[in-house]
C-alpha positions as CSV (number, residue, x, y, z in Angstrom):
1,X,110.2,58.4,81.5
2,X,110.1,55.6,84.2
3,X,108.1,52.4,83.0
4,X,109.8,50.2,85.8
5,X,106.4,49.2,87.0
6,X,104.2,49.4,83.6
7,X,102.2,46.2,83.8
8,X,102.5,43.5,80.6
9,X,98.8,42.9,81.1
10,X,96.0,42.8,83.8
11,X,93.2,40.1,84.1
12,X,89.8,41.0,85.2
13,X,90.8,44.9,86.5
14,X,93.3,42.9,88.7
15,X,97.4,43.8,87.8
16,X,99.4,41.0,86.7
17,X,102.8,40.6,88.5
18,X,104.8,40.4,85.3
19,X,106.2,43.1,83.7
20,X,107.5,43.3,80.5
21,X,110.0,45.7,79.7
22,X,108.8,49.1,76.9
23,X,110.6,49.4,73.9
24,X,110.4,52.1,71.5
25,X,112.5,53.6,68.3
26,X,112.9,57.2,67.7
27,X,113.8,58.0,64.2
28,X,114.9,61.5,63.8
29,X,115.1,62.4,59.7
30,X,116.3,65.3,57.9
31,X,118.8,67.0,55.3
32,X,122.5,67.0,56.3
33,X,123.8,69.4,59.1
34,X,120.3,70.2,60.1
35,X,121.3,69.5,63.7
36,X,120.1,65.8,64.0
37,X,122.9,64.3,65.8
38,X,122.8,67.2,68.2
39,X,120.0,66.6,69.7
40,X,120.4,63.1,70.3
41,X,123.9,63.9,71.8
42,X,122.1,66.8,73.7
43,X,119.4,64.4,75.2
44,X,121.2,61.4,76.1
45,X,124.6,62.7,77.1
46,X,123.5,66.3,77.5
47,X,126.2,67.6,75.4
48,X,126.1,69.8,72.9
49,X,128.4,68.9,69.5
50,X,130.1,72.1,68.0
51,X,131.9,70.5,65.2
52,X,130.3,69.4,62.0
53,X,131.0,65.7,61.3
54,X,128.6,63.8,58.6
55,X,126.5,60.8,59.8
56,X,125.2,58.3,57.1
57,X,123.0,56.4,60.1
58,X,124.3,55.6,63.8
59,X,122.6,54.2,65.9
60,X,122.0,54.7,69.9
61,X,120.1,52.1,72.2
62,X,119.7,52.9,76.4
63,X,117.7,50.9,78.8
64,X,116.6,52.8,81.4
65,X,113.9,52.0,84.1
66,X,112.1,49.2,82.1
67,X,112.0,51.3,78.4
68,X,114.4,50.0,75.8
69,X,114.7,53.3,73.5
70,X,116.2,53.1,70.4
71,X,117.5,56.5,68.5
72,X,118.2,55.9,64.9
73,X,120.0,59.6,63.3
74,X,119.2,59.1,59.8
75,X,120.1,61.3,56.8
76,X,117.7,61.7,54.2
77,X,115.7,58.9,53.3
78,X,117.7,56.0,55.1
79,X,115.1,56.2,58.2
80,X,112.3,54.7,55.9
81,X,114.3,51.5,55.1
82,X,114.0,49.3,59.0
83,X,117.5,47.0,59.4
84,X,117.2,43.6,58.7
85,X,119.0,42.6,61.7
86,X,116.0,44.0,63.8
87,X,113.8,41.8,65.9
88,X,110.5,40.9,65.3
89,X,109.4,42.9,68.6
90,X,111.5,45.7,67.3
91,X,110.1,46.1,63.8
92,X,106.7,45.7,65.6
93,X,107.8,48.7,68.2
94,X,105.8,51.7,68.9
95,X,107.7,54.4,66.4
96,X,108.5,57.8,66.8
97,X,109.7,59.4,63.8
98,X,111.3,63.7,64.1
99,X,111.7,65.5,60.5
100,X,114.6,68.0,61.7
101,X,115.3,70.9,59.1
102,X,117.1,74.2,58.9
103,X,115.2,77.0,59.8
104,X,116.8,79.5,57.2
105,X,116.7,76.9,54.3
106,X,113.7,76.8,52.0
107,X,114.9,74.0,50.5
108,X,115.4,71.8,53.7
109,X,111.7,72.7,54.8
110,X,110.7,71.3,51.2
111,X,112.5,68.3,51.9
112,X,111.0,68.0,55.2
113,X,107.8,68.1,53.7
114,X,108.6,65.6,51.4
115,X,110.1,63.4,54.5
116,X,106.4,63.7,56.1
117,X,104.9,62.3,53.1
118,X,106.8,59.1,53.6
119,X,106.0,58.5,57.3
120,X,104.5,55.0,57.1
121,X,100.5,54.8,58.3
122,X,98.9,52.4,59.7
């Protein structure tokens, strides 16, 4: 995604000169070793992680061409609560929210389903 040249606003159908740089949070959620950490290792480092090692929450911020993107990997229900120490213009960022779950688990698909529940609207 380049937003290098995403205009802040525009006056009268004419661009405005100032830019003001994107940010966004992606949120992935989901039960325990369903793979979340994976695919943010995968998409930002394109690595793929073979060993299993438990994440309560970590956190991942990149800046690249204008977008400030941060990836929150959050077990269970700890994506629902935002972190204090967040910035006004970050709680007020545009949200992106992945429910992750293991395909041969019925019991991680419920959970998922109870995850979608609690997707904040609005």
């Amino acid at each position: 995604m380049d937003c290098s040249h995403f205009p802040a606003s525009s006056t009268r159908g004419s661009i405005m000169h100032q830019y003001t740089p994107i940010s966004l949070t992606i949120e992935i959620w989901g039960d325990g070793a369903v793979g979340k950490t994976c695919l943010i290792q995968r998409y930002l480092y394109n690595k793929y992680v073979v060993e299993y090692d438990p994440t309560v929450e970590d956190t991942h911020i990149v800046v690249r061409g204008g977008c400030r993107i941060k990836f929150v990997d959050a077990s269970g229900y700890n994506g629902l609560i935002r972190d204090a120490e967040e910035s006004e213009d970050e709680r007020n960022a545009p949200r992106v929210i992945i429910i992750a779950f293991e395909l041969t688990s019925s019991s991680s698909l419920e959970h998922a389903k109870v995850l979608r529940e609690k997707i904040p609207r609005g």
